[in-house]
MMTF fields as JSON, N, C-alpha, C and O atoms, coordinates in Angstrom:
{
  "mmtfVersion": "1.0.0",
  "mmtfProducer": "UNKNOWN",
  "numBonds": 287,
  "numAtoms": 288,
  "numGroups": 72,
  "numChains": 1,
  "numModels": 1,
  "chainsPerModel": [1],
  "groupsPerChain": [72],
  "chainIdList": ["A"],
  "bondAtomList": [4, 2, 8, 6, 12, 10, 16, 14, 20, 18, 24, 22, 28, 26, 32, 30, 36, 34, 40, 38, 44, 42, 48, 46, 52, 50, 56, 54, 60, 58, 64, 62, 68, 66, 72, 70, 76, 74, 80, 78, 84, 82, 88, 86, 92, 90, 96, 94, 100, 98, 104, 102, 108, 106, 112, 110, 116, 114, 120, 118, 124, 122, 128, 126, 132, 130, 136, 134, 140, 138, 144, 142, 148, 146, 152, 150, 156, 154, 160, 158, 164, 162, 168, 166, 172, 170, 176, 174, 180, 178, 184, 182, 188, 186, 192, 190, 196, 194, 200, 198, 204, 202, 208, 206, 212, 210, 216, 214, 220, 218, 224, 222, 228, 226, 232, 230, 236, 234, 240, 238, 244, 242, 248, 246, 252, 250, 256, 254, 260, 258, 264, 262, 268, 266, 272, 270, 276, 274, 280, 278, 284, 282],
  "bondOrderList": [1, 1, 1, 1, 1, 1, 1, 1, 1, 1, 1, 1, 1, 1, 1, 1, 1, 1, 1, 1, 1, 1, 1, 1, 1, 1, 1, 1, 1, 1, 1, 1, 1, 1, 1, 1, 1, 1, 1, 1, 1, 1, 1, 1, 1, 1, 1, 1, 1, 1, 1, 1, 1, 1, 1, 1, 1, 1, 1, 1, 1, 1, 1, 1, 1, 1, 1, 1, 1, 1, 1],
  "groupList": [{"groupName": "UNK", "atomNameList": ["N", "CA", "C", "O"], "elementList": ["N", "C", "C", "O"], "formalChargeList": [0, 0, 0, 0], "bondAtomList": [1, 0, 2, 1, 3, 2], "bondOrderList": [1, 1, 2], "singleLetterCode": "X", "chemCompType": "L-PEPTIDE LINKING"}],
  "groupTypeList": [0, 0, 0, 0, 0, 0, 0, 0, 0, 0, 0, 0, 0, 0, 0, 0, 0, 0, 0, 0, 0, 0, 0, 0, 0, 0, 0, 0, 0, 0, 0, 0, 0, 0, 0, 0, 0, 0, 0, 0, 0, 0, 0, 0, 0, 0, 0, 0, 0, 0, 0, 0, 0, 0, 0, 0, 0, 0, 0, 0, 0, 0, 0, 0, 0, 0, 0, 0, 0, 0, 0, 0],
  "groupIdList": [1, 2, 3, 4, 5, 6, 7, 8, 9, 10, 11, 12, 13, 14, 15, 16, 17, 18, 19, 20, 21, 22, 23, 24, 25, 26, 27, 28, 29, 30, 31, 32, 33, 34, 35, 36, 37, 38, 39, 40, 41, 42, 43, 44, 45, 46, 47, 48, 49, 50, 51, 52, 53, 54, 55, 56, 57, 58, 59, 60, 61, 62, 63, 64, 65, 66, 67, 68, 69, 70, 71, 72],
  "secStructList": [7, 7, 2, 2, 2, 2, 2, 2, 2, 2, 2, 2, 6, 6, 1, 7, 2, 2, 2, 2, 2, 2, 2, 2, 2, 2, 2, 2, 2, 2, 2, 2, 2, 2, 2, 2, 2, 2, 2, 2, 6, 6, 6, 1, 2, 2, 2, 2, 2, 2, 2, 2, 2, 2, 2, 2, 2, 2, 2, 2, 6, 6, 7, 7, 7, 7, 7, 7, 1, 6, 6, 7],
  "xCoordList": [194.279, 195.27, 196.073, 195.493, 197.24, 198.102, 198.287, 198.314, 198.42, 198.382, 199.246, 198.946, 200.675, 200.987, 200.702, 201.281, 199.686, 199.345, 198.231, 198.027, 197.391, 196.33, 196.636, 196.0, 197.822, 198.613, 198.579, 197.981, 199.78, 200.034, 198.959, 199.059, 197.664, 196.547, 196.326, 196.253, 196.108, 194.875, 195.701, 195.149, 197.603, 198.255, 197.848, 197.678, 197.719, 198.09, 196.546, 196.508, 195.18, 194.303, 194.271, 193.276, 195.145, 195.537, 195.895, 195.243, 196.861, 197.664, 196.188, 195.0, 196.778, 196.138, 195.815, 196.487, 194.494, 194.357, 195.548, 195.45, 196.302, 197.206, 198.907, 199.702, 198.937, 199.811, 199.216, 199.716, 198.062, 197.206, 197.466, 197.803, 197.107, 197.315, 198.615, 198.792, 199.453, 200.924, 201.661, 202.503, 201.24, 201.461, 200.309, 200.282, 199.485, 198.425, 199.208, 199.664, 199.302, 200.373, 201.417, 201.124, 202.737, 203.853, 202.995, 202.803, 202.482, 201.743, 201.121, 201.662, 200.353, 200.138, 201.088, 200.665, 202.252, 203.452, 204.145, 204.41, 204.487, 204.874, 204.609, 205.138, 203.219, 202.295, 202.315, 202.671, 201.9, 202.573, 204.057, 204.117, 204.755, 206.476, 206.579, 207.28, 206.042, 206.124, 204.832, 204.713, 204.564, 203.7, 204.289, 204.346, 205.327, 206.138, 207.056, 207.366, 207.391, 208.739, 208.502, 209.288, 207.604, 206.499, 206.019, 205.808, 205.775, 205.602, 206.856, 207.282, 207.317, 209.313, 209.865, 210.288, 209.729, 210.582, 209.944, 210.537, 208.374, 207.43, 208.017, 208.588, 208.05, 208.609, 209.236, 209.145, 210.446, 211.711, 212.323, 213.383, 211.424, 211.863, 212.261, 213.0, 212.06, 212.88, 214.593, 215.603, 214.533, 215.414, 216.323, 217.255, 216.143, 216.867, 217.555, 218.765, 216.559, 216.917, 218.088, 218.719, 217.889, 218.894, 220.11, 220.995, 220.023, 221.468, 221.87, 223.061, 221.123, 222.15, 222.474, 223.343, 222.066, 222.545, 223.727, 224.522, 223.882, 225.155, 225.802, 226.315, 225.856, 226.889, 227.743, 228.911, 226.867, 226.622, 228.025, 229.14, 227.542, 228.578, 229.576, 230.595, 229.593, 231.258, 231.807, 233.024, 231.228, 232.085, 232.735, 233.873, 231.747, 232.209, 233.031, 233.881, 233.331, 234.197, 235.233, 235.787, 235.587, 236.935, 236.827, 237.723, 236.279, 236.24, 235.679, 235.196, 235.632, 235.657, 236.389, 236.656, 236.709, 237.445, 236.746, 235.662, 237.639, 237.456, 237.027, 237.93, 235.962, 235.559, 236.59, 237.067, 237.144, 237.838, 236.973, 236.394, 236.896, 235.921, 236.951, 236.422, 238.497, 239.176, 239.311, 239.827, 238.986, 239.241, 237.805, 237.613, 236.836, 235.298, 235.554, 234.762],
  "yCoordList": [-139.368, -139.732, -138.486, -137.45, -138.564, -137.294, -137.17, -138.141, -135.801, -135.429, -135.934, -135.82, -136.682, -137.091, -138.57, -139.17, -139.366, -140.611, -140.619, -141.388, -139.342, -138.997, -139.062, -139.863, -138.315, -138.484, -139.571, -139.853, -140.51, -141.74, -142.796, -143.915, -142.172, -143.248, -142.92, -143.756, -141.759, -140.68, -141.513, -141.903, -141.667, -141.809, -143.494, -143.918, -144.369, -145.664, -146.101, -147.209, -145.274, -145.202, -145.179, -145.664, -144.731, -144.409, -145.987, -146.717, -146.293, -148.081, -148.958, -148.77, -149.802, -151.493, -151.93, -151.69, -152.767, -153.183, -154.764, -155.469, -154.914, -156.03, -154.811, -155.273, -153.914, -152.944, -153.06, -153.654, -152.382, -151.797, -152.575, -152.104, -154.448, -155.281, -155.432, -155.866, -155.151, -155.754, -154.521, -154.865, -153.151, -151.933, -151.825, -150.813, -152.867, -152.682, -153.72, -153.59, -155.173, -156.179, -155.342, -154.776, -155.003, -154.128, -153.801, -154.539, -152.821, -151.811, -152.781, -152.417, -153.619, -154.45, -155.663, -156.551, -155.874, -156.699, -155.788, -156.035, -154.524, -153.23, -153.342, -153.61, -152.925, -152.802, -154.324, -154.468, -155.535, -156.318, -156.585, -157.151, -156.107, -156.519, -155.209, -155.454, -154.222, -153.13, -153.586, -153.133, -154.071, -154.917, -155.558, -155.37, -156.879, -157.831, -157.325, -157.871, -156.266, -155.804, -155.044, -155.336, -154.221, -152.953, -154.505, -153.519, -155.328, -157.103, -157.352, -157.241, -157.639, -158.152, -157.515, -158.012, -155.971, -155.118, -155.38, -155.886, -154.956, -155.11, -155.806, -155.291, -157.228, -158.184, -158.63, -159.65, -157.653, -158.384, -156.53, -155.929, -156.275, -154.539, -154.958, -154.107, -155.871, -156.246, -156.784, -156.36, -157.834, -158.232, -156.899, -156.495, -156.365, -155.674, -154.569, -154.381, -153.966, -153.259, -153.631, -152.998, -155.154, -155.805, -156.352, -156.792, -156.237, -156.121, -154.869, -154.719, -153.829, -152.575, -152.358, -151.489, -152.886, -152.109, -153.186, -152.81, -154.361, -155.312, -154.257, -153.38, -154.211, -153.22, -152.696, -153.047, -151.304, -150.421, -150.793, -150.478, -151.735, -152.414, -152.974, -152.933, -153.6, -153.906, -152.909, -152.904, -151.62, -150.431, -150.129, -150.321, -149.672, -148.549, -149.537, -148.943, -151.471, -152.079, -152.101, -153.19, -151.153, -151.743, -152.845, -153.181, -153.041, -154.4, -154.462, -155.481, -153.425, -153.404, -152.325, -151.264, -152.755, -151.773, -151.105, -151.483, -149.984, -149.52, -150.048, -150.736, -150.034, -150.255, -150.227, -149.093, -151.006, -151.012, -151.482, -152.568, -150.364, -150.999, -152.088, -152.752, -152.134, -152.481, -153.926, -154.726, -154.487, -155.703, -156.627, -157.728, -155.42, -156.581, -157.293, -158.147],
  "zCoordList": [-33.149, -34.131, -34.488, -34.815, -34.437, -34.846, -36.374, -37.13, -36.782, -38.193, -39.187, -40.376, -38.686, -39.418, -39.563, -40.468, -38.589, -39.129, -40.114, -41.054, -39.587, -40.871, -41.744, -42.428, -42.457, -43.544, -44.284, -45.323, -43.155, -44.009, -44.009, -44.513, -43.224, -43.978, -44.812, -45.713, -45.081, -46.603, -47.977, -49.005, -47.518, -48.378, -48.642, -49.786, -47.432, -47.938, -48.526, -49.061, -48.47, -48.786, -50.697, -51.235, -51.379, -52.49, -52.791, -53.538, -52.183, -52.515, -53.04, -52.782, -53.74, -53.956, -52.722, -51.719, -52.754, -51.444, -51.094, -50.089, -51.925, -51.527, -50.678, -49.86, -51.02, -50.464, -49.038, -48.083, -49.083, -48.379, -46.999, -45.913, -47.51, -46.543, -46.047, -44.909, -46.711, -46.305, -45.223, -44.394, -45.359, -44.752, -43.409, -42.709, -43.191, -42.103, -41.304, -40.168, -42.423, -41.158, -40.734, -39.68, -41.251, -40.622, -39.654, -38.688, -39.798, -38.88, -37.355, -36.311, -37.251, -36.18, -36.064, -35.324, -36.629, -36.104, -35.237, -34.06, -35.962, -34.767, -33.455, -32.376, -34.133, -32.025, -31.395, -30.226, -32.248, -31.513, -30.306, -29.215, -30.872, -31.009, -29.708, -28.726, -29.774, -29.16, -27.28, -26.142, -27.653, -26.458, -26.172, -24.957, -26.571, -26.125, -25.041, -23.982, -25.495, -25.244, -23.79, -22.889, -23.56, -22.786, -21.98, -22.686, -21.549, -20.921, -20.459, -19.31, -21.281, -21.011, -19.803, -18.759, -20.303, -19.264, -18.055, -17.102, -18.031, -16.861, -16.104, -15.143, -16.321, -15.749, -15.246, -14.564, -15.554, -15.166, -14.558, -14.733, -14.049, -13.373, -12.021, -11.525, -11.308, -10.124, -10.503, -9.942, -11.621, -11.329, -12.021, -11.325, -13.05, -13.805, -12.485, -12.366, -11.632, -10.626, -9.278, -8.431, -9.736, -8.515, -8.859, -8.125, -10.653, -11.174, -11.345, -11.616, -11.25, -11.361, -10.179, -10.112, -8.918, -7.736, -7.34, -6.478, -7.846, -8.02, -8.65, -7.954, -9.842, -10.807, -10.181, -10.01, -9.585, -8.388, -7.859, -8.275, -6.575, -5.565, -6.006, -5.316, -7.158, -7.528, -8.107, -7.923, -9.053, -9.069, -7.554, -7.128, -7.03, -5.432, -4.897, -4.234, -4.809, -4.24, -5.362, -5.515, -6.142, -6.764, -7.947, -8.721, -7.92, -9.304, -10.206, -10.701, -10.584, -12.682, -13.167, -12.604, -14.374, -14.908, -16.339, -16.783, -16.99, -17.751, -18.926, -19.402, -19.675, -20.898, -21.768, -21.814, -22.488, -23.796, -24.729, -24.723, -25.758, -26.804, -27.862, -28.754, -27.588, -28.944, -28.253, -29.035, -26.99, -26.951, -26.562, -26.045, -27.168, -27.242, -28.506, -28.905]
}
């Protein structure tokens, strides 16, 4: 555990145990949400790879243009 999570336990150790609970959920909705995501990508690392090398090929053929951010 790194020193500054030591910290913010020693600290949330101090809280009400109804704090206590509501700062432990955050805390494993996080790592949840952070697993979803670390899955998601996993997953989809082929296709994501076979749309950038599309990208790729319609840059080097000519057919896209410049980003305008004022007409998103």
């Amino acid at each position: 555990m790194t020193q500054l999570l030591e910290e913010a336990m020693r600290a949330v150790r101090t809280l009400p145990e109804d704090q206590q609970d509501a700062i432990a959920a955050a805390i494993m909705a996080e790592i949840e949400d952070e697993a979803k995501w670390g899955a998601s990508f996993a997953r989809s690392h082929d296709l994501l790879a076979k749309m950038s090398e599309e990208a790729v090929a319609e840059y080097r053929a000519g057919r896209t243009l410049p980003l305008d951010p004022d007409r998103m």
